[in-house]
C-alpha positions in Angstrom: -4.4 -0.7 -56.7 -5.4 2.6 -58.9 -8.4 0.8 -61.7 -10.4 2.5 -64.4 -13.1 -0.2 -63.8 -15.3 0.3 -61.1 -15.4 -2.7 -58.6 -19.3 -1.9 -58.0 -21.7 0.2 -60.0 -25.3 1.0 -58.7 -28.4 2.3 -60.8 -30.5 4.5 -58.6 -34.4 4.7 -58.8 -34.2 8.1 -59.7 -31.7 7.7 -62.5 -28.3 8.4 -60.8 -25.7 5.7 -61.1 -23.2 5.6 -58.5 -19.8 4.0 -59.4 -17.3 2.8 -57.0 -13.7 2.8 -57.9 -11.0 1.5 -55.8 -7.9 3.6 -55.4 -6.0 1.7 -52.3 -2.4 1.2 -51.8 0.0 -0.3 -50.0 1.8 2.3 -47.4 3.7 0.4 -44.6 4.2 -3.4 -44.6 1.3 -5.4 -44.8 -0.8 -2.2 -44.3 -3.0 -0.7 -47.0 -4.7 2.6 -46.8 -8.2 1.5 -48.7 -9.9 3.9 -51.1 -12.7 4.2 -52.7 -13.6 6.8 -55.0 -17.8 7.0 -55.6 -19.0 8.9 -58.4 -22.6 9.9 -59.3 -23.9 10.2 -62.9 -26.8 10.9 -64.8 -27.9 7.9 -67.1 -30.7 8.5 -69.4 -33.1 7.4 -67.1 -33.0 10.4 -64.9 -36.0 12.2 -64.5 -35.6 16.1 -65.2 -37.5 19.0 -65.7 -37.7 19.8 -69.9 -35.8 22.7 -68.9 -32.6 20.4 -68.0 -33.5 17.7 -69.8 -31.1 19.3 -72.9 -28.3 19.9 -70.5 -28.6 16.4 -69.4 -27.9 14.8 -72.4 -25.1 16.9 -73.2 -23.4 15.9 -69.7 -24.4 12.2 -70.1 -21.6 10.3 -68.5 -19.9 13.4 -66.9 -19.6 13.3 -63.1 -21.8 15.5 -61.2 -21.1 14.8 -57.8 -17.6 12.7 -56.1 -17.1 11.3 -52.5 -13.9 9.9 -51.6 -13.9 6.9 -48.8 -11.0 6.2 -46.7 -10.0 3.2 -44.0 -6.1 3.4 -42.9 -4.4 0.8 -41.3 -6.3 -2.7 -43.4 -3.5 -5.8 -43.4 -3.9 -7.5 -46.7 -6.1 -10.4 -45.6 -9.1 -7.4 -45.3 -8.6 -5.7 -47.9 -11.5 -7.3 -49.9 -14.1 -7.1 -46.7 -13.3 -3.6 -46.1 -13.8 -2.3 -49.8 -17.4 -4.1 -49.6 -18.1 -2.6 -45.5 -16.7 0.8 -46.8 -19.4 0.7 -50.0 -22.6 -0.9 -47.9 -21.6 1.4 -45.2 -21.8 4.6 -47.7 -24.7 3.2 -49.2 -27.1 2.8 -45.7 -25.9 6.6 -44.8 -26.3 8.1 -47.8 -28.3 5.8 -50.1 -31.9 7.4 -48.8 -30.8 10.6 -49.5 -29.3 10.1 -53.2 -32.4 8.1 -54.2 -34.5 10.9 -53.4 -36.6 12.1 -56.5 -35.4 15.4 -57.3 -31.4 14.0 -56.3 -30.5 14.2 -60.1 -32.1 17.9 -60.7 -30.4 18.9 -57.3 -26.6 18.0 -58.3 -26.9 19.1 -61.9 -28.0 22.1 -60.9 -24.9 22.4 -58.4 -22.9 21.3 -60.8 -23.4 23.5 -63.4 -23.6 26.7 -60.7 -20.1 25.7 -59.8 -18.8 25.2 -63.2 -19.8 29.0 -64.0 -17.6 29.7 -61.4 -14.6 28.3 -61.9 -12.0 31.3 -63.1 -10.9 31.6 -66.4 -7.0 31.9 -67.0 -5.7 35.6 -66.7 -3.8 36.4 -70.5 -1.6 38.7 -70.1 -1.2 41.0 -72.8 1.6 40.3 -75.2 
C-alpha cells in the first residue's frame, strides 16, 4: 500500500524530522514484502551555522537524506507489527546517531556536495 502520508513522523532534538512512509505490497498469497521509506528533513528548528542557515531555508521541506527498510515474507495478520518493529528497530540503531548535534549541518552539507555533482544533460548541437 504505496501512501503520501507518512504512518509515523519524528521531530529530532537537533531539528531533523524523520518521516516514515509505508510502501508495502502484496507479492505471493498472503505474503507481503513490507516497506518503509524514512526520510530526513530540515524543519526550522535545525540549528546551523549562519553560513547555511540561508541554504536551509531555501531547502525547507526538501529531503536531505532517505533509507529504505525492507521485511519479505510478512502474512497479512503482521503486517501492522512489523511496520512498527521495522521503525523502533531503525530508530534504536540509528536514532543516537541522527540526533547528534551537528546531524543537520552534516547531511546538508552532503546533500548539497552531491547535488553539484549530478551531470547536466549533453545538448547536442542542432
Amino acid at each position: 500500500m504505496v501512501e503520501n502520508t507518512p504512518v509515523c513522523e519524528k521531530l529530532l532534538n537537533n531539528g531533523l524530522c524523520l518521516r516514515f512512509y509505508d510502501q508495502s505490497n502484496r507479492y505471493y498469497g498472503d505474503f507481503h514484502r513490507v516497506v518503509i521509506s524514512v526520510e530526513a528533513v530540515l524543519s526550522s528548528q535545525s540549528d546551523l551555522p549562519e553560513e547555511l542557515q540561508g541554504t536551509a531555508s531555501a531547502l525547507h521541506e526538501t529531503v536531505i537524506y532517505r533509507k529504505g527498510l525492507e521485511r519479505m515474507g510478512v502474512t497479512s495478520g503482521r503486517l501492522a507489527v512489523t511496520v512498527d518493529e521495522l521503525i523502533e528497530d531503525f530508530l534504536a540503531a540509528s536514532g543516537d546517531y541522527l540526533c547528534r548535534r551537528d546531524m543537520p549541518e552534516l547531511l546538508l552539507k552532503k546533500y548539497l556536495t552531491e547535488k553539484g555533482r549530478r551531470r547536466q544533460p549533453i545538448v547536442v548541437g542542432r
